[in-house]
C-alpha positions as CSV (number, residue, x, y, z in Angstrom):
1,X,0.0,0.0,0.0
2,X,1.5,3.3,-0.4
3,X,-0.3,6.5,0.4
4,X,1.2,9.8,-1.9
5,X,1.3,12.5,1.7
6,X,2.1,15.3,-1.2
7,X,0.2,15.8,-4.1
8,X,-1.0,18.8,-6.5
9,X,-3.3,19.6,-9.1
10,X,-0.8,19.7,-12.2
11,X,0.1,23.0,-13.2
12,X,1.6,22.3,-16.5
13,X,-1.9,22.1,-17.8
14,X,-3.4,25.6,-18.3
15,X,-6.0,26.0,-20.3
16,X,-7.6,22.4,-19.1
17,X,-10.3,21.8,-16.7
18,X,-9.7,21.1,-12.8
19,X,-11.9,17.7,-13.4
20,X,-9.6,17.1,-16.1
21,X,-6.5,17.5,-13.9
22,X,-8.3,15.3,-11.6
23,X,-8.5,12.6,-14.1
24,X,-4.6,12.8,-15.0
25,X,-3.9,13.2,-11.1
26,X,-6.2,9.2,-10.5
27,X,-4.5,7.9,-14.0
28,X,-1.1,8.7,-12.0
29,X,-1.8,6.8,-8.7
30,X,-3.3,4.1,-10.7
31,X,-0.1,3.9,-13.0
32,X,1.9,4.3,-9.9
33,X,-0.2,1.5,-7.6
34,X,-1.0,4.6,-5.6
35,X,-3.7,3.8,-3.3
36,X,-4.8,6.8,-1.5
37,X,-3.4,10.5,-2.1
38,X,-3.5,14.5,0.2
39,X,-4.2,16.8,-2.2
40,X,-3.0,20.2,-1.1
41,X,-4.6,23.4,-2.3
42,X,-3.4,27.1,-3.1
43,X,-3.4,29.3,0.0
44,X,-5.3,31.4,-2.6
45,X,-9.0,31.9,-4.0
46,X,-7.7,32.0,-7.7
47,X,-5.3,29.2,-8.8
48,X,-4.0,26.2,-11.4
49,X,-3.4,24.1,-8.6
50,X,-7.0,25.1,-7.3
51,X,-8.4,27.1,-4.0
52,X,-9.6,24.8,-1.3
53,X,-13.1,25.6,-2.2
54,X,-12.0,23.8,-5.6
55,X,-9.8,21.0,-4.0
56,X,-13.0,20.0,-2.0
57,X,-15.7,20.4,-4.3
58,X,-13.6,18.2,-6.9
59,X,-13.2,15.4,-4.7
60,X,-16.2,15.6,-2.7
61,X,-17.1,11.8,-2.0
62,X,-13.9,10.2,-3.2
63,X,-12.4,8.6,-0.6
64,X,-8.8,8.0,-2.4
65,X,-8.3,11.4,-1.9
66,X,-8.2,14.2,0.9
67,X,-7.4,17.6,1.0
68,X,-5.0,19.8,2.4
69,X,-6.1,23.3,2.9
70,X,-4.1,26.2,1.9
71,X,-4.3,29.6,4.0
72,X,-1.9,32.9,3.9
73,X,-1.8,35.6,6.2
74,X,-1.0,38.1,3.4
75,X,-4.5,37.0,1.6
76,X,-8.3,37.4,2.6
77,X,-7.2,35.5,6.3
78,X,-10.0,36.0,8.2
79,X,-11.8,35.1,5.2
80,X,-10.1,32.0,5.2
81,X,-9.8,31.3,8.6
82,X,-13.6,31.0,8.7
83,X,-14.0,28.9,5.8
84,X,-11.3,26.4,7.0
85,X,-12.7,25.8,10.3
86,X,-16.1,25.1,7.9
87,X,-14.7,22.2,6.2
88,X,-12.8,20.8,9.4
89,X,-16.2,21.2,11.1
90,X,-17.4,18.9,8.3
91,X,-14.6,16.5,8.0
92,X,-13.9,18.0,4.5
93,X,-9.8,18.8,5.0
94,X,-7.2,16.6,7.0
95,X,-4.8,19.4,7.2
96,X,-3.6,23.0,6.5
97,X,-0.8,24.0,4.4
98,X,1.2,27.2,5.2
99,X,3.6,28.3,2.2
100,X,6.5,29.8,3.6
101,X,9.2,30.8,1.7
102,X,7.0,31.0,-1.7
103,X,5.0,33.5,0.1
104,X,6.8,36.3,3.0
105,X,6.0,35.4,5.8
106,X,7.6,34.0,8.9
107,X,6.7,30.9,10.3
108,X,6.9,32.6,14.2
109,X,4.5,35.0,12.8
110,X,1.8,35.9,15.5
111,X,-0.8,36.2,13.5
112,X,-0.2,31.9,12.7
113,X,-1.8,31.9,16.2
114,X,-5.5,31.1,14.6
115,X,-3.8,28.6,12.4
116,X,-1.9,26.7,15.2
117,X,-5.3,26.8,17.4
118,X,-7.6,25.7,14.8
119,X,-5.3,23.0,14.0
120,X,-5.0,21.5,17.8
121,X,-8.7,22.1,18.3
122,X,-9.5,19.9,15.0
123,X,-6.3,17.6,15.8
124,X,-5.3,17.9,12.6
125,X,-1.6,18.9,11.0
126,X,-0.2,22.0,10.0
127,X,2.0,21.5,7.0
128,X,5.1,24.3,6.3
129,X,6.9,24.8,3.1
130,X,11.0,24.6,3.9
131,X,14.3,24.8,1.8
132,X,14.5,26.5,-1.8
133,X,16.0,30.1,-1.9
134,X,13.8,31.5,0.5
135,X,14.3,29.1,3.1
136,X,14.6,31.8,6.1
137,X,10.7,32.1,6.1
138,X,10.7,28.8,7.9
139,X,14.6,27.9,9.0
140,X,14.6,25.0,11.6
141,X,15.1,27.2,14.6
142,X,11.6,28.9,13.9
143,X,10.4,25.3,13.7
144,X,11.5,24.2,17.1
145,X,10.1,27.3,18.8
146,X,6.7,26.5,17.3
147,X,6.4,23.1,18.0
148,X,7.7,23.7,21.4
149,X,5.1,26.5,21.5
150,X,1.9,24.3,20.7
151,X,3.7,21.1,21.6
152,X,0.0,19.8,21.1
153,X,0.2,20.7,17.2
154,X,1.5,18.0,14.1
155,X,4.1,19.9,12.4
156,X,4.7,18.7,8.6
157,X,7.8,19.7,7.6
158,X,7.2,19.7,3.1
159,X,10.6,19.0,1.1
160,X,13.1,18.6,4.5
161,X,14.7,21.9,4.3
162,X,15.6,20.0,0.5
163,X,18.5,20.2,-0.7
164,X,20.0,20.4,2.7
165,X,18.7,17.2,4.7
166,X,20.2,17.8,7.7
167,X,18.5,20.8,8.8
168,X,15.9,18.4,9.9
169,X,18.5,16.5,12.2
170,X,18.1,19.4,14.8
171,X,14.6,19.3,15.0
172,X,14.1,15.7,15.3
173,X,14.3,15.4,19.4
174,X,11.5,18.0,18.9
175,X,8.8,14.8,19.0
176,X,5.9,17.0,17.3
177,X,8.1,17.5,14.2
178,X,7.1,15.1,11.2
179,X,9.5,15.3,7.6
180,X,7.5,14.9,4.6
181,X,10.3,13.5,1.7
182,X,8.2,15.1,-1.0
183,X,10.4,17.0,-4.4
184,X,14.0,15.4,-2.5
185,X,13.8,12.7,-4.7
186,X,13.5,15.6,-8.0
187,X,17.2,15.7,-8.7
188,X,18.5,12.2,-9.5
189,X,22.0,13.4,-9.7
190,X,22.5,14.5,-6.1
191,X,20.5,11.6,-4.9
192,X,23.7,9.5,-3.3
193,X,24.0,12.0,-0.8
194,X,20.6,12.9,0.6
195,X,20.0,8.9,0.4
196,X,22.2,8.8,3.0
197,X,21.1,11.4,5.1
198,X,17.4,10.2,4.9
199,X,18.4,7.2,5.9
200,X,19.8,9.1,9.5
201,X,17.0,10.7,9.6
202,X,15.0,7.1,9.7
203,X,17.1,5.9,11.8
204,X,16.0,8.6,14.6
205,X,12.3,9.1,13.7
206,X,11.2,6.2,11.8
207,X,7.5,7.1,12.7
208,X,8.1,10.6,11.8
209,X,9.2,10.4,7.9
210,X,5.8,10.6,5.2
211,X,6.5,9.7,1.9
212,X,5.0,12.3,-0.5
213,X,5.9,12.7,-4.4
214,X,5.3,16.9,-5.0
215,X,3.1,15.6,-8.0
216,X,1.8,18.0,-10.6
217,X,5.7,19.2,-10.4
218,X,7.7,16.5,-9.7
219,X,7.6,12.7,-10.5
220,X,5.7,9.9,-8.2
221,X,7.6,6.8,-9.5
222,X,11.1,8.4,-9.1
223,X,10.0,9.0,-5.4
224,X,8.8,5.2,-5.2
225,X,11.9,3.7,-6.9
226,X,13.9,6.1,-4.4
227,X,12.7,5.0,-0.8
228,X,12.5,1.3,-2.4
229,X,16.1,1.7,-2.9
230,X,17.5,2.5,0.4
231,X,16.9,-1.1,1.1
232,X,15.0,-0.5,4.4
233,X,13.3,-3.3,6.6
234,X,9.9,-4.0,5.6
235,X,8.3,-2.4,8.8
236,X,10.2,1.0,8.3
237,X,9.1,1.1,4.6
238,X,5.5,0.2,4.6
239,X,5.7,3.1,8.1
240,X,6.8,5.1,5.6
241,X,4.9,4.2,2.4
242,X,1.6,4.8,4.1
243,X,1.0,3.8,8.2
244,X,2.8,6.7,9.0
245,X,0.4,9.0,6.9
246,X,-2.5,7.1,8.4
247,X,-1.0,8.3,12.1
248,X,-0.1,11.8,10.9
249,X,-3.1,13.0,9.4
250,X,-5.9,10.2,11.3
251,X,-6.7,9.0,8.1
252,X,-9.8,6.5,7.8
């Protein structure tokens, strides 16, 4: 069984209809053996990848699929706070997906606070984009000071400060701190050395590491083929293939 933690609407597809990137999103998990897939929206109310408005209405009643919900503070928040804690009321979302670093703001920020809160009162995860060139938005001792903040929140930490994997290695006594593998796996030709810092990584949190795939830009099979070739005990794999994800985000 693997579940896909990290998954988009493609973008490459303008001009196309979300149900059509739907349909190339469930030809990919099928191609891939994919069983179940978190869709993650745009923090947004226009976007290619979709609003969470979209992201749930497209895969209302399709239960291979959830939904991540998007939300910025620079963007309609109280807006978006309201309708977030709408579709968490309902069951609708498993998560919320801050984009820091593509978007400036600060992962201390106070205004987060309503975030954080409505995440522990839904006991859902808060998911943070990390790494890339503006990697200071969310740098890993903003992390620890948040989790040890609301040591009662999930934190999902997207891409493991990618490329460099051992950010995560000071935030992994912090026990609230989970590492989501999606886009390391992009660049095959530096994939000797974060194989081997992954597997460190899963050596200390073996519970804590999601596979995820960054689909719509980055390839699901290459992601499969690469935790299937660290060799790692069956228990540690299939934890990472899909139970953890289960745990993590209380899937059904």
């Amino acid at each position: 069984m693997i579940i896909d933690a990290h998954v988009h609407l493609p973008t490459t597809c303008n001009g196309i209809s979300f149900r059509q990137k739907k349909e190339q999103l469930l030809h990919e998990m099928a191609n891939n053996h994919i069983n179940q897939c978190i869709v993650i929206s745009d923090s947004y109310p226009v976007s290619d990848i979709g609003s969470v408005d979209d992201c749930v209405t497209l895969f209302e009643g399709d239960d291979t699929v959830h939904v991540v919900g998007g939300i910025s503070p620079l963007c309609n928040y109280q807006e978006q706070i309201v309708k977030l804690k709408k579709y968490l009321e309902r069951r609708q979302i498993v998560g919320i997906k801050l984009f820091t670093g593509h978007e400036k703001f600060y992962l201390t920020d106070e205004r987060l606070k309503q975030v954080y809160e409505l995440a522990i009162q839904y006991n859902v995860p808060v998911l943070f984009h990390s790494g890339g060139p503006n990697s200071k938005y969310s740098q890993v001792l903003s992390v620890i000071e948040v989790a040890k903040k609301y040591p009662e929140l999930r934190l999902v930490c997207c891409h493991c400060f990618y490329p460099y994997l051992e950010q995560c290695m000071s935030a992994i006594e912090t026990q609230n701190v989970f590492f989501d593998i999606s886009s390391i796996a992009d660049d095959i030709s530096i994939i000797p050395a974060i194989s081997n810092m992954l597997k460190r990584i899963i050596e200390k949190a073996p519970s804590r590491v999601v596979f995820g795939s960054d689909y719509g830009g980055c390839s699901q099979r290459q992601h499969i083929e690469f935790i299937k070739g660290l060799h790692l005990e069956k228990s540690v794999e299939e934890g990472i293939f899909w139970n953890n994800a289960v745990e993590v985000y209380q899937l059904q």
